[in-house]
Steps between C-alpha positions, in 0.01 A plus 500: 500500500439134593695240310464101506777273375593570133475158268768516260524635179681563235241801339302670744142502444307761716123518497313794642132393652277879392152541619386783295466727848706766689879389491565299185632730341783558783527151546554454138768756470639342861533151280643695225785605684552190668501318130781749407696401760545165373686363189255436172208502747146456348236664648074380486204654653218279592151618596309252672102460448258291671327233421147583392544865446490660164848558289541827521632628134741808489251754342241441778741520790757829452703426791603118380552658117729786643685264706523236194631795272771576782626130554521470102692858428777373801536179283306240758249264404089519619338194593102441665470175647159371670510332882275441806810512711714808398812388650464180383442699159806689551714201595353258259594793226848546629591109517366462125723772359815371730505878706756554709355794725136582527444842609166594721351837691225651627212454288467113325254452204229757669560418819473855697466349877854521653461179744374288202820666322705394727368142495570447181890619544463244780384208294755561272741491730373178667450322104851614329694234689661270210790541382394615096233756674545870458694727738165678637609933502308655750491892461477733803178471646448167567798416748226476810356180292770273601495655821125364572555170330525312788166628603313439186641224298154377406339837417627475141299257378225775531635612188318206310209690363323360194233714335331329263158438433527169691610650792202742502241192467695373756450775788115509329461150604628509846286771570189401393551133484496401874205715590295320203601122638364630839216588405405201311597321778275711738175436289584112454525456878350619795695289770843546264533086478689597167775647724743264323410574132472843558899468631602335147302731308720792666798302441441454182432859441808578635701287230276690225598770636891442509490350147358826385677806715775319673598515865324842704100405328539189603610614909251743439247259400579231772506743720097626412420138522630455840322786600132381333547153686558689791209668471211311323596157557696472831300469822378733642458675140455841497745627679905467513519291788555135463380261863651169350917466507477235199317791296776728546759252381271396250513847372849592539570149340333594193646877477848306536431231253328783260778718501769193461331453173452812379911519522537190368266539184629883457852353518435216231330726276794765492742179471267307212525902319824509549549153342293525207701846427829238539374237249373783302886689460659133503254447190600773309877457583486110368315635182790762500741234499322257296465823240863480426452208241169595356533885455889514460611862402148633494515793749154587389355161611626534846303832510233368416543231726594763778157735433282140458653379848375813698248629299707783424357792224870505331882466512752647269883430485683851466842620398623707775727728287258570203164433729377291138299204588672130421213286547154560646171309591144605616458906516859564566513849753668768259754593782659471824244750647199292412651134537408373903828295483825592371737210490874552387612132291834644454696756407349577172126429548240557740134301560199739531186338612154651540262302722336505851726483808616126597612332775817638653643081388405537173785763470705185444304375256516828274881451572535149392329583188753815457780269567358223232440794237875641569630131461299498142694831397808386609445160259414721257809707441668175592317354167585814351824507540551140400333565207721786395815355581386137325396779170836655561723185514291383189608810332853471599459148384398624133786782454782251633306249209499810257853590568635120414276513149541808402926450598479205225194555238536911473899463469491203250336674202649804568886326484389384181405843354809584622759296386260489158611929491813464560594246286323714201719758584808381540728678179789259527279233364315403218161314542298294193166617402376145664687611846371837494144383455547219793646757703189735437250242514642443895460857608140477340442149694621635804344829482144277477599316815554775697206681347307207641649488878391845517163474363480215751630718782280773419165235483603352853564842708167628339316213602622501841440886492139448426537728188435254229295669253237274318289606221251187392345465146379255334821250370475152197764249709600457113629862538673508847701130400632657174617855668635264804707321186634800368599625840706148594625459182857640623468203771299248318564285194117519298568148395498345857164666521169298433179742527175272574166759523191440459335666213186610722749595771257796633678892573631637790489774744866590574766729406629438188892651575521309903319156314784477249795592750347200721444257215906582367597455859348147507603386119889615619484287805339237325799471252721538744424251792335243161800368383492409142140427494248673290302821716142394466246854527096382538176660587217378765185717557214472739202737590729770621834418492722437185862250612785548307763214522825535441655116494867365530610153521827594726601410865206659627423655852512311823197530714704706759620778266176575312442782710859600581561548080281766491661703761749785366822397444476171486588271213365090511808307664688868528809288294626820375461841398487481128125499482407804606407720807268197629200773467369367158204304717485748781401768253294263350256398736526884650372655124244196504318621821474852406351401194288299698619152400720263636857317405531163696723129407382172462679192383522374186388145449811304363721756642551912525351764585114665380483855576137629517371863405174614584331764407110617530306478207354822307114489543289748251292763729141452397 
């Protein structure tokens, strides 16, 4: 086994180049071993296809789908990446993912001849010379390749072999192209004065040619155009032999200069590819980037994003425990059997893609976005967790408010009823008929009071419990202000009432019990916060609404507190504790919107405080 310098790491990353052919599977299970041998080593295995040949899907090619199924029971990953040049396929793959060892053998991505086998381990060699690259693992087999490096260094490149349709138009064209511009040359000249035109015509033949197939058509065709110079244009013509020195140089001049710039235009073609495939990643990664403001937690926008970017068929976000799908977009593969790309985000969740082979540098692409999407999960239980633990000091908030109140307001009326019993049973004294009915009337004044805090307490935790139970009918305001009356009356003085409503004043649609525990809840604090002023009750309807104002001409509420007073447990200044729990308001505004109304302040012009109560109004079904 042939090892190059290791790059450091801190988790090993090994990535097993399969071909499909005789020994992957041995190599595979060679890798395997040598992945257990190191600590929390992750294991991939990349198949490499070229350029120009058809993705081969697992159901038409057994071999790939048995080795896919083998790689995917031992807990690796399968990846297909496209390439021209395989090892720069492999190598571009391995830098992308940050491998630490790259592991190669006998056969490479279908190739079955041995020298072109060892070639490749040879490039490899020769390319994995930064510090970052992989440690290339050669497997017995291949040791003679370094051996005959020094013989062959430039055979390797024969491993550049595009097969695309270009490339076949290409050969097409130096074949039959040279022979063509001959003989229109032939049959526009019988003394060949168009010698010179007929050398650009070649020449520029030749660049056709490169642009289209690359580097060997283009020799190929120079080469055929040399030879029909030679031939039908170069004195004597006719035969191989040339008389005139100049002719000869003027031939090998142009098979030079043709075959300079058929390298030069196959060389800026591969380069301008491999540029536009640059600008086209560096695209996507700025929209990735730029994507962090305008999608924000969306992990289904950045799949769409992901399958829009690379023309992708789907991509689905799944739990690796429960295999349940998170997020999905496209035609999101069912499992990691049909996916083409399986892409662990962390330790939880795993990226399945289903699309055509890409580059072998796109692999950092699909990782970028898996490292964006794991980001977005980790804000999310970040948000999550902030959220439960600003709920949870909120709630810790309200008992430690609840404990204070209910300390002072629960123990209050129930000393009274206390020392109200045990005075009316003492033996060793005798009480007047007038002390005995003050004493009683206490207990029953305190027994309302805490009747009340409880009711109260009971209102607020169903309302925050979502279990408020409404039942709407049709309800005179006439009706709900006299019950609302009756209820206060233990807390409210009728004569510092004055009821203004509108004879018209139109019905409505509440419930009748929750209206008049909100309207009692408003008179009481309107008595209490009023001063000595008369408690003003009026009526304002529109189309759809009906406003009930409740009106006191006391200190009123400062800007700043009118939406702190309707908080639970809070009382307007919070001077003392002798007016109640503080949730009078809360449970107020809380009934209100489950009846579908609302319970806001405004001020009171002169001075005090207007509490308004809105409710819908009852329409008739026609």
């Amino acid at each position: 086994m042939d090892v190059s310098t290791t790059p450091p790491s801190t988790h090993p990353l090994i990535i097993v180049a399969l071909s499909g052919h005789a020994g992957s599977e041995v190599l595979f299970r060679q890798a395997l071993v040598q992945a257990s041998q190191l600590p929390d080593a992750e294991l991939m295995a990349v198949h490499v296809l070229e350029r120009g040949t058809r993705a081969t899907r697992s159901e038409k090619d057994a071999e790939l789908a048995r080795l896919r199924e083998l790689v995917e029971e031992s807990g690796a990953t399968w990846h297909m990446v496209l390439g021209q040049d395989i090892c720069q396929a492999l190598l571009g793959f391995a830098r992308s993912t940050q491998a630490t060892h790259l592991v190669v053998s006998g056969v490479l991505a279908g190739m079955s001849n041995r020298r072109l086998t060892q070639q490749v381990s040879l490039h490899l060699l020769q390319q994995a010379t930064a510090p970052t690259d992989p440690q290339i693992v050669i497997f017995p087999g291949h040791q003679e390749a370094k051996k005959t490096a020094r013989f062959t260094p430039q055979k390797s490149r024969a491993v550049h072999r595009p097969r695309g349709p270009r490339w076949i138009f290409g050969w097409i064209l130096a074949l039959i192209g040279p022979p063509l511009i001959g003989i229109g040359f032939v049959q526009g000249s019988d003394e060949g004065e168009l010698l010179t035109l007929n050398f650009l015509g070649q020449l520029t033949l030749v660049v056709f040619v490169a642009l289209l197939g690359g580097w060997w058509p283009a020799v190929t065709a120079a080469l055929l155009g040399t030879g029909i110079l030679n031939w039908y244009f170069t004195p004597p013509t006719g035969q191989w032999h040339i008389h005139e020195p100049l002719n000869v140089v003027a031939l090998v001049l142009f098979l030079l200069v043709a075959a300079g710039v058929a390298r030069v235009v196959d060389v800026e073609v591969r380069r301008t590819t491999e540029a536009g495939l640059a600008r086209h990643q560096a695209d996507i990664l700025f929209e990735l980037s730029g994507g962090v403001i305008r999608e924000g937690l969306s992990v289904p926008a950045l799949l769409e994003r992901l399958c829009r970017s690379y023309a992708l068929r789907g991509a689905a976000l799944v739990h690796q425990s429960t295999g349940s799908t998170v997020a999905s977009a496209g035609e999101p593969p069912s499992s990691h059997e049909t996916s083409d790309y399986v892409i662990t985000v962390d330790t939880e969740h795993t990226l399945l893609i289903d699309g055509t082979p890409r580059e072998a540098s796109d692999q950092g692409v699909f990782e970028a976005f898996a490292g964006r999407i794991a980001a977005v999960l980790q804000q999310r239980e970040l948000a999550e967790a902030r959220l439960k633990a600003q709920e949870l000091s909120a709630g810790n908030a309200m008992r430690t408010a609840l404990l204070a109140a209910v300390s002072h307001d629960l123990r209050t009326p129930l000393s009274g009823i206390k020392a109200s019993v045990s005075s009316l049973r003492m033996q060793d004294v005798v009480l007047s008929e007038e002390d005995t009915a003050t004493l009683l009337a206490t207990i029953e004044d305190s027994t309302d009071q805490l009747s009340e805090r409880i009711e109260d307490l009971l209102n607020m935790s169903r309302i925050q419990a979502g279990e408020l139970v409404v039942r709407r009918s049709p309800i005179q305001v006439e009706d709900l202000v006299a019950s609302a009356m009756r209820d206060a009356a233990g807390q409210v003085n009728p004569d510092r009432l004055q009821i203004q409503l509108p004879e018209d004043c139109p019905r409505v649609r509440t419930d009748y019990g929750l209206a008049v525990r909100v309207l009692a809840n408003l008179m009481e604090n309107a008595v209490r916060h009023g001063g000595n002023g008369t408690v003003q009750l009026q009526a304002d309807s529109t189309d759809s609404e009906v406003k009930i104002l409740v009106i006191d001409h006391g200190t009123g509420v400062p800007q700043t507190e009118k939406d702190r007073i309707f908080r639970p447990f809070q009382r307007n200044g919070d001077r003392n504790n002798n007016s109640g729990l503080g949730l009078g308001l809360a449970v107020a505004r809380g009934l209100a919107q489950g009846m579908d109304g609302h319970v806001n302040v405004e001020d009171t012009p002169g001075g005090g405080a207007t509490m308004v109560f809105t409710l819908p109004i009852f329409k008739e079904e026609l």
